[in-house]
N, C-alpha and C positions, 0 to 999 in steps of 0.2 A: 501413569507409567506402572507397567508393574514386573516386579524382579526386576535380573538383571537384562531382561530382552529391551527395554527401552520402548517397550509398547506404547504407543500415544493414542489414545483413546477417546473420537472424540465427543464432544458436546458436556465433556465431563473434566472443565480446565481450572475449576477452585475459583479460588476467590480472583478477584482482578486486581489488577496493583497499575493503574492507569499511569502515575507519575514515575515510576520506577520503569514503566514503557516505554514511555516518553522519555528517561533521562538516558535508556540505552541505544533509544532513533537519535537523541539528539548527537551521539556523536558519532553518527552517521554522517549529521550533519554539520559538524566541525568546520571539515574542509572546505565548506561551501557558505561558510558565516558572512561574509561579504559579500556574497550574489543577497544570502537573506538580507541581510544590513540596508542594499541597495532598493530593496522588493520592498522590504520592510519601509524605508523612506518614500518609496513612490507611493503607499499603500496610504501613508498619513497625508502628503499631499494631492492624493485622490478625493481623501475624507474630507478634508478642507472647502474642497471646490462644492460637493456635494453639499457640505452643510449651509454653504453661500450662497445655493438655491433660491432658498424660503426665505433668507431675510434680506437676497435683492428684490422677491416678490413685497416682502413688507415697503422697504426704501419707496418701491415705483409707485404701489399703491396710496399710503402714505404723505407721501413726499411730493408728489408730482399728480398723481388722478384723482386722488378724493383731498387733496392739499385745502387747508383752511383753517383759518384763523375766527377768535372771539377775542372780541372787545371788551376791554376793565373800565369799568365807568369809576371814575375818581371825583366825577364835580360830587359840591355838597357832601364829602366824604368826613363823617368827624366821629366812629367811632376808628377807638385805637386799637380794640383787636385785630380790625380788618386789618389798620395802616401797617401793624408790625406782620401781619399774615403776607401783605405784600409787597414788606421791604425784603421780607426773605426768602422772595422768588424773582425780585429785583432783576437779576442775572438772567431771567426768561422772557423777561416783558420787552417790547418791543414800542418804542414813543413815536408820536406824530411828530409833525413839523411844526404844529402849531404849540405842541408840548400838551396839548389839554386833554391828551388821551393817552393808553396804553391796549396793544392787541399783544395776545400770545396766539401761537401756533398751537394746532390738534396734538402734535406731537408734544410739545410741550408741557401740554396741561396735562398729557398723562403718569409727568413727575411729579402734578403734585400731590402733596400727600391727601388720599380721599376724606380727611376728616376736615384738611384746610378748604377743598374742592366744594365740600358739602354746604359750610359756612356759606362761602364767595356765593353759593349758587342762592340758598334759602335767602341771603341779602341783596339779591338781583344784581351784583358787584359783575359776573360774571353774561353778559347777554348772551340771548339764547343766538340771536344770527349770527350765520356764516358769512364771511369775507376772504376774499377770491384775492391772491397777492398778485402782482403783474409788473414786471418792469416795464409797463409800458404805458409810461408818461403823460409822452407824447401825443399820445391817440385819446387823450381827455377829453379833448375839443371837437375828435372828430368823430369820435363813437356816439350815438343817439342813447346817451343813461337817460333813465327816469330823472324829473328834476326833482322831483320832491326828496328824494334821497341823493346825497354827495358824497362820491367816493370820500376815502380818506389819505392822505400821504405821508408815508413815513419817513424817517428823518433821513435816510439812505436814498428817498426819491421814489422808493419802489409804489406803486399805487393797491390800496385796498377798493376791492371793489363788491357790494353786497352782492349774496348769492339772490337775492331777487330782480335784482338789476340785469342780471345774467340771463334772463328766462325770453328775453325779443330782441337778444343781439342776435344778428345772422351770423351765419355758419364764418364765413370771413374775418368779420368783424372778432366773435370769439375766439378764431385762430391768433390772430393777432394779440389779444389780451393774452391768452394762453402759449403765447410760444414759448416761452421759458419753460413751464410744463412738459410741453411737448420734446423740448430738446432735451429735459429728464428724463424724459420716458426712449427716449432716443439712444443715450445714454446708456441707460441701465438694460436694456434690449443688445446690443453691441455686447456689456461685460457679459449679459447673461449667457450669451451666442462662445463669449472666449474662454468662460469656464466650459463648457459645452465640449469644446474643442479639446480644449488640453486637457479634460479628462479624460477624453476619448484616446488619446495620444498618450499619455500617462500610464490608463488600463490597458493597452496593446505591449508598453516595455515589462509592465509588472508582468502581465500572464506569461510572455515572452522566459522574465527570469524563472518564475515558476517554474513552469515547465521546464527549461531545462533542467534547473539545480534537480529539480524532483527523479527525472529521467535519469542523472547522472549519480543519485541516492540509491534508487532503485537497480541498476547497474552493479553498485558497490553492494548490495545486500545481496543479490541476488550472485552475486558473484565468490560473495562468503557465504553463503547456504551452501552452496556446491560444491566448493572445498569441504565443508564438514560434511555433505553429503556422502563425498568420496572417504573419507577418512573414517565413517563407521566402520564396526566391523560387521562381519558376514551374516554373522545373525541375528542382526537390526534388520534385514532386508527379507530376512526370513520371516518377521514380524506384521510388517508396514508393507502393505498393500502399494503395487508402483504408483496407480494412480492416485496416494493418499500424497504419495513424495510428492508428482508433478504436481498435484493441489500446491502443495508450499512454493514451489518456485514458479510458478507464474498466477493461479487465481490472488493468492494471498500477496502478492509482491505486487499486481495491482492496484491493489486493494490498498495498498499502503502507500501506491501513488498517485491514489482520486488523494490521500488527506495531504501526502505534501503539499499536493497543489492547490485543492480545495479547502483544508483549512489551516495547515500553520500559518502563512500568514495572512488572509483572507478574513478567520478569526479576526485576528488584530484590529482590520478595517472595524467590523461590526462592533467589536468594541469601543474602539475610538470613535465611530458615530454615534454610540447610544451615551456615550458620556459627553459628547462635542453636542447633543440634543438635551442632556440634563443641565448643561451648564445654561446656555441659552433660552432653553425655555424658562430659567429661574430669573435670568438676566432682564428678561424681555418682560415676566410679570410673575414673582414668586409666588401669589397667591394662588393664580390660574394652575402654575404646574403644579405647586403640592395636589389641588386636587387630583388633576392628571395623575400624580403619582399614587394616589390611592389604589392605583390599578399595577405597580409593582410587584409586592408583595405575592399578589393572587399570582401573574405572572409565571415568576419565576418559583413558586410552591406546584403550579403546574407543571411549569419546564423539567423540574428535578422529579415529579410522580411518574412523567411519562418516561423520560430517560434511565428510572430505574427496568420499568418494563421493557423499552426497547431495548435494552441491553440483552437479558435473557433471550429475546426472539430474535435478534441478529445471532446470537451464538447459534440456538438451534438450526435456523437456514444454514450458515458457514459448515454445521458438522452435518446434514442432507446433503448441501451440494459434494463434498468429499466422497461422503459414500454412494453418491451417483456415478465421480469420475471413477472410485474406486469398481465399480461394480461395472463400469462402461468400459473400462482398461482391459479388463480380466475377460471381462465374454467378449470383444471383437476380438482381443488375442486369440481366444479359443474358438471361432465362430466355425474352422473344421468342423470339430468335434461337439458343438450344439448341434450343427446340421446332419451331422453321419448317424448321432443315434436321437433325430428327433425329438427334440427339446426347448423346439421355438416356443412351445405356447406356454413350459414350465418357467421357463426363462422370461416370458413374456409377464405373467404372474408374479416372477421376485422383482423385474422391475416397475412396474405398477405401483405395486407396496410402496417399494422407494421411494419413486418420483413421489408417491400422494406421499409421504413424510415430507417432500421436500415443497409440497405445494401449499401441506397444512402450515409449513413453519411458516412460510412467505406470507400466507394471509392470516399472518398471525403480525407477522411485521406491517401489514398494510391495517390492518384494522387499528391499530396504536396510531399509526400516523392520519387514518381515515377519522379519526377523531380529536387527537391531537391539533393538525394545519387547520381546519374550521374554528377549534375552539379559539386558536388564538387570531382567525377570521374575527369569529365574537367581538373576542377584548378588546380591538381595534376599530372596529364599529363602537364599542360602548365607550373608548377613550374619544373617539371624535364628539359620541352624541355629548360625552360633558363638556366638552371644548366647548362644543355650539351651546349649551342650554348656561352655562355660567358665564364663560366668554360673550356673548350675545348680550346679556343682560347688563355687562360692563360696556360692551360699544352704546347701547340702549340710556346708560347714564356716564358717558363719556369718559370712563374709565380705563376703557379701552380701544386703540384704534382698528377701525376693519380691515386693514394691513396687518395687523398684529395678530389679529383673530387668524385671517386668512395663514400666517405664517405659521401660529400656533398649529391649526388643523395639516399644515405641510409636514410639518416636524413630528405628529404623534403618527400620523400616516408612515415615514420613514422613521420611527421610532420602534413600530412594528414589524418594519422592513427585515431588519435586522436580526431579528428575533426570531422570526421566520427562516433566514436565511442559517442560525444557529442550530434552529432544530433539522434541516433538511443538512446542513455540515454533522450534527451530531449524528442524526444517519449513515452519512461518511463514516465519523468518525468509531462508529460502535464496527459497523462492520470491520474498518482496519484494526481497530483493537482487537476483535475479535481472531484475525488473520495474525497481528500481531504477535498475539499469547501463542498460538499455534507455531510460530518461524521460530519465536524466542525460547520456547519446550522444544523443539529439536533443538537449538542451538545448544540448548544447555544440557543436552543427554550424555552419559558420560559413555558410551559405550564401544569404545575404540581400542582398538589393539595398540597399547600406549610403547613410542620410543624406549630404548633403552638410556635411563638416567647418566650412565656411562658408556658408551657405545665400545665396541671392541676393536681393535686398531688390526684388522685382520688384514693379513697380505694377498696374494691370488687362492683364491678360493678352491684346493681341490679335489670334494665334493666327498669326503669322509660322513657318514650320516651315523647314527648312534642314536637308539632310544634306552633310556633307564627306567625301566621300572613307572612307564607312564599309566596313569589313569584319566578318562576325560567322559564327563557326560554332558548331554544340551540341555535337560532338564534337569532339576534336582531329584536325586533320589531314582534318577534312572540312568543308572550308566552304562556307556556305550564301548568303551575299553576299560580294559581291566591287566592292571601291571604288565604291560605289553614291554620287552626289552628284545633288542635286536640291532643288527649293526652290519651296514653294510659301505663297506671298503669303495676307494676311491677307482672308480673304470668298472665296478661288479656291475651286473646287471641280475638285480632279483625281482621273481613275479610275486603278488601277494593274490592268492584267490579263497573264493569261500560264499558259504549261500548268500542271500539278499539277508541283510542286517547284521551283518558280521563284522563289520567297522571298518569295511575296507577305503574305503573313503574318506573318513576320519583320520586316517592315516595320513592320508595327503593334503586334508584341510593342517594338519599341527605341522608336517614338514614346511607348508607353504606361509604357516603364521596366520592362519585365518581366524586359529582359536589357538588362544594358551592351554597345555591339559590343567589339569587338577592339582594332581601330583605327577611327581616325577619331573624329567626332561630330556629336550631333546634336542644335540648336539649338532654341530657341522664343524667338521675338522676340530673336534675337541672343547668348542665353545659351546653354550645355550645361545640357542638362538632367538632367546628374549634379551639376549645382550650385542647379538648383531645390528646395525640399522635397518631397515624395512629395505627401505630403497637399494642394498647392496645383498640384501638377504633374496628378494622378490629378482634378480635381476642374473641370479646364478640359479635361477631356479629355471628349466621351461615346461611347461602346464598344457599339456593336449587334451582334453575332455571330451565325453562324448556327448555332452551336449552342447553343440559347436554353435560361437553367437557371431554372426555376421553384419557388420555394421552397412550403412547402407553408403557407398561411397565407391573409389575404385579399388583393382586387384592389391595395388600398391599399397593403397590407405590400412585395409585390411591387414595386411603381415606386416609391415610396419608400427601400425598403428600411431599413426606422427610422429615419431621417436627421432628427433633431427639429426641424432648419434648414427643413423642408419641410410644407406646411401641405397642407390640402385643396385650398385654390385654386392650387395650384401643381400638383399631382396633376393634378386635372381637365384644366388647361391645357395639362400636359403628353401627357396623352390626347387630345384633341383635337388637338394640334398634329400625337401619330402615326395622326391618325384611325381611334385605339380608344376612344374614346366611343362611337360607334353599338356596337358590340356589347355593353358594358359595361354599358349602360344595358337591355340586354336581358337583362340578368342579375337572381335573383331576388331578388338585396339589394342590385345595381351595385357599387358602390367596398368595399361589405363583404361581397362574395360570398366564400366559402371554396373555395380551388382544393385540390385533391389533389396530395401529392405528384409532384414532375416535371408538374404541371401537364395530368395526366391525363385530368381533366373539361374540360379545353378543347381545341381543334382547334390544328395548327399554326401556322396563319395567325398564331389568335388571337393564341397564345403570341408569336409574331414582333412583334405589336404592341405588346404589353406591354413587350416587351424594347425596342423603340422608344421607347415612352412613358418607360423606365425613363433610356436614355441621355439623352433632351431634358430632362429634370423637372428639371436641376442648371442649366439654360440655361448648357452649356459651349461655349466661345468655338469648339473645335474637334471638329467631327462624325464618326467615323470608321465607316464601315457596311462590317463585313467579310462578306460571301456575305450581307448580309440577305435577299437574295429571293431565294436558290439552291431552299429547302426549302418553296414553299408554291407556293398557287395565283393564276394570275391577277389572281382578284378584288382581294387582299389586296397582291400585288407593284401594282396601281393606285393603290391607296391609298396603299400606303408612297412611290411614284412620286409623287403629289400632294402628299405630306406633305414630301417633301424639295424637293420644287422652294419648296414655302411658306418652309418655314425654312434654307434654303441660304443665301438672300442675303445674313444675316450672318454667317456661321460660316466657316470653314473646312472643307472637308469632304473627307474622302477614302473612295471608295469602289472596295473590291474587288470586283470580280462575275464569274461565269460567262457570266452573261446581257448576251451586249452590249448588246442594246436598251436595257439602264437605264443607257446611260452614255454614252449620245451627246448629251445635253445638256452635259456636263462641258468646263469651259474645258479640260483640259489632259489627256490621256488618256499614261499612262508604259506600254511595253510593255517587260514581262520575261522573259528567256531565261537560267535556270541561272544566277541571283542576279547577271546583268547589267541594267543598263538599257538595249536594243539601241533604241529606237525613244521617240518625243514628239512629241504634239500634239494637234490637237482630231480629232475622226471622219473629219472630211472627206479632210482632211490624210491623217491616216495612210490613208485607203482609196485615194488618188489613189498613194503611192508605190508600194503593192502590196507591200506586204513581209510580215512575221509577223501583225500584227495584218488585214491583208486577208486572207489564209488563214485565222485563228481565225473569224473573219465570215463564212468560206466553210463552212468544214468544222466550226461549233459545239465546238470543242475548250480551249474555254479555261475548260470546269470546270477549278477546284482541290481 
């Protein structure tokens, strides 16, 4: 910013205050705590189902396809380390019928502690074969085993049966031993099918609340930007390029709702997964993850190297693409006047420049990330390769199960998910900050024509004006009035004229409250009218200008201007009174004709009228017509001539013109010279002394 214009300058926004952003969106999002509350819950039980992936892959595997048990050999057993090694896994071992044996399961043995593992194994306690569990009895007698080997049966009935026995049963036969297996795997296929679903079902309500709450956020900001857009004052707009504004209220208001939706709470999931994956993977074999976690550290030292530099290259992109809108707003408005005096290809040349500024920042952003997503490609490849290469060597001396392997490598794979998914959200999330800092520097510009602390309890307004001894300038140290005092009476009608820069305009930005002066002040009916309200000051005022702004809607919308205080018959009246009715009325729907943008399907004049009709239609106590007949013809400056002589007699009126002819009816005519008032009086008067204004008369020079 600099002075007091409120100039917002960009690519040049300071330091960031990321949480201080954050704590001013969030109450934003206040109102909408319980759509998040509810998003927020569906988000963690989304995480849940996810994480139940890999360890129903472990279960199936595990449990049910690669299911197998080893046998504890106890005959001839007489040292006591062993016997106390395995009375204190007692609780795992599973007995025969005959009692003269004990099997544990794969699963099992992988609680035991590998130093007691190691013992059982180097004292052959622990045999190396596989045995196949089967509740099926029954089919003893009638499956063809090897005889030389005899299943074993445990004390529940179930049957153990070696894994080399298993190698010439037919396909039948093995269905049969293995149905219990099978109806595991049956099983666990169904849950895996029903998280499936209800995650599916789950992530359609979350996005569902996103979206709206986000849409209904962006709504609410974008709705208080516009209010404070309105409430600047006049020369913030003199500053701030239109298309810099538009940039604020819809690219940057986007921008701000890719992150409601993409990362408030979305974030959360990836958190809650990457923690729901440290827990388990420590759970499942602490030693395996610490490794795994050696690859943390590097991680997230990377996450925060790159995050520092995408932060800078999303700023520069956010302040290119503004000055593209800015620079694209300004020349199609102008595109007449590029093409009358041939200027396509100099034009063509500033935006070249631009665009390539706004092509270098963008592949300035893609190269961070064109570096970045592969590298932690890399780290997720090298977290799997030590899965496999340590994890591997535990299934290799039974330490670990190839369920547990396999679940391991699920979980670093979606451990990286996540991560991924943080950096491509912190892309989000840079850009919205970056849009952020820009909505929140307007928000906080102070530069507004501020209420009166005390407002003045004034009765009907009737139109007394009085300046004292004002001085006002737009820049410092160059002022544009200088102790101007002047006073014009309720029903008077006075003209102010004088060459171009003479402050005649300035006059009627301080009557209108556009600008406070400097020093001095200036009155209506006795009061400063920095102690009137705006809303009651602005509404006894009416404002014709010659440069007439036509909205694009109907005749009606136009003089109106939505004002729901303002009916048809006040419209009409109002046209008539600036004798725009006879054209209006030649229009193919009259008062509901549809004008084009800037008022394109009408003639100047027209537009001049309307903008007449628009000032009378409030019937304010005091009329102000700056240049209204500088820009049209003849016919239409007749009209308007007729029309103010009609409703002059009660208003106050003041009007600025080029054109002296329409201001020698005027009780009281001020001439200005370089923001003095050198000269006063009616036509006659001032033509008899022969001074400035009889030269302006002479020589047509008092265009402004």
């Amino acid at each position: 910013m600099y002075g007091d214009y409120g100039y917002m300058e960009e690519g040049k926004l300071g330091k960031p205050y990321d949480f201080r952003l954050l704590k001013r969106l969030s109450c934003y999002a206040l109102p909408y705590k319980k759509t998040f509350a509810t998003a927020l819950l569906l988000t963690i039980l989304i995480t849940l189902f996810d994480l139940a992936v890999p360890y129903v892959t472990k279960i199936a595997i595990d449990r049910y396809i690669l299911a197998s048990w080893y046998r504890i050999r106890t005959e001839n057993l007489t040292d006591s380390k062993v016997k106390d090694t395995l009375n204190r896994y007692n609780h795992l071992l599973k007995k025969t019928r005959e009692g003269d044996s004990y099997f544990i399961s794969n699963l099992n043995m992988k609680k035991l502690d590998p130093a007691d593992l190691h013992i059982l194994k180097s004292r052959r306690i622990v045999s190396t074969d596989r045995f196949y569990r089967t509740d099926a009895v029954h089919y003893k007698s009638e499956i063809p085993l090897k005889k030389e080997i005899s299943p074993y049966v445990l004390a529940d009935g179930s049957l153990l049966v070696p894994h080399s026995q298993m190698t010439g049963i037919s396909k039948s036969d093995l269905l049969k031993l293995r149905a219990g297996d099978i109806r595991g795997v049956t099983l666990v296929a169904v849950i895996f099918f029903v998280l499936i679903l209800l995650s599916f079902a789950l992530s359609y309500f979350e996005f569902y609340l996103l979206e709206f709450t986000g849409q209904h956020i962006m709504q609410d900001i974008r709705m208080t930007l516009f209010q404070k857009m309105q409430s600047h004052a006049v020369r913030f707009f003199n500053h701030n390029p239109v298309g810099r504004l538009v940039t604020r209220i819809t690219n940057d208001i986007e921008n701000l709702n890719e992150m409601f939706k993409s990362v408030f709470v979305t974030v959360f999931k990836d958190i809650f997964i990457l923690t729901g994956i440290l827990i388990i993977l420590l759970v499942m074999n602490w030693r395996l993850a610490l490794v795994c976690f050696t690859l943390i550290p590097v991680i997230f030292g990377l996450t925060f190297l790159f995050s520092t530099i995408a932060r800078e290259a999303f700023r520069q992109l956010r302040a290119t693409v503004s000055k593209i809108n800015s620079f694209l707003q300004e020349r199609i408005s102008g595109m007449r006047i590029i093409q009358l005096f041939v200027r396509e290809a100099c034009q063509m040349e500033m935006f070249t420049e631009i665009n390539h500024e706004n092509f270098l920042a963008g592949m300035k952003q893609i190269r961070v990330f064109a570096i970045f997503m592969p590298l932690m490609e890399l780290m997720s490849s090298l977290g799997i390769g030590l899965v496999i290469w340590y994890g591997g060597g535990k299934v290799i001396q039974n330490q670990l199960t190839l369920g547990a392997l396999v679940a391991f490598i699920g979980y670093i794979q979606m451990f990286f998910k996540p991560i991924r998914d943080i950096s491509e959200k912190y892309n989000i999330m840079q850009s919205a900050m970056a849009s952020t800092e820009r909505i929140f520097e307007f928000m906080d510009l102070k530069d507004e024509i501020p209420e009166p602390e005390i407002p003045s309890i004034a009765g009907e307004v009737k139109g007394h004006l009085e300046f004292r001894n004002v001085s006002f300038s737009y820049e410092e140290n160059n002022p544009v009035l200088h102790d101007i005092s002047f006073e014009v009476k309720p029903g008077e009608t006075i003209a102010i004229v004088g060459s171009t820069g003479s402050g005649k305009t300035t006059l009627v930005n301080l009557i209108e409250r556009f600008y406070d002066p400097d020093s001095g002040s200036v009155y209506l009916d006795g009061i400063d009218i920095r102690r009137w309200p705006k809303k009651k000051l602005r509404n006894s005022i009416g404002l014709c200008m010659q440069d007439v702004f036509i909205y694009a809607g109907s005749i009606t919308d136009n003089i109106s201007l939505g004002m729901e205080v303002i009916d048809e018959k006040q419209v009409e009246k109002a046209a008539y009174q600036a004798n725009a009715l006879q054209f209006i009325q030649r229009l193919p729907d009259g008062f509901r004709h549809e004008i084009g943008e800037g008022g394109s399907t009408i003639s100047a004049g027209e537009r001049q009228l309307l903008s007449f009709a628009r000032a009378l239609v409030k019937n304010p106590r005091i009329l102000i017509l700056d240049e209204a007949t500088s820009s049209i013809d003849p016919e239409t400056e007749r009209l308007i001539r007729e029309a103010v002589i009609r409703i002059t007699a009660k208003r106050t009126t003041i009007i600025i013109a080029h054109r002296l002819s329409t201001i020698r009816h005027a009780d009281r005519i001020l001439v200005m010279h370089h923001g003095r008032i050198i000269e006063q009086g009616n036509h006659k008067q001032l033509m008899n002394i022969r001074g400035v204004y009889y030269k302006l008369n002479k020589t047509g020079t008092g265009k402004d």
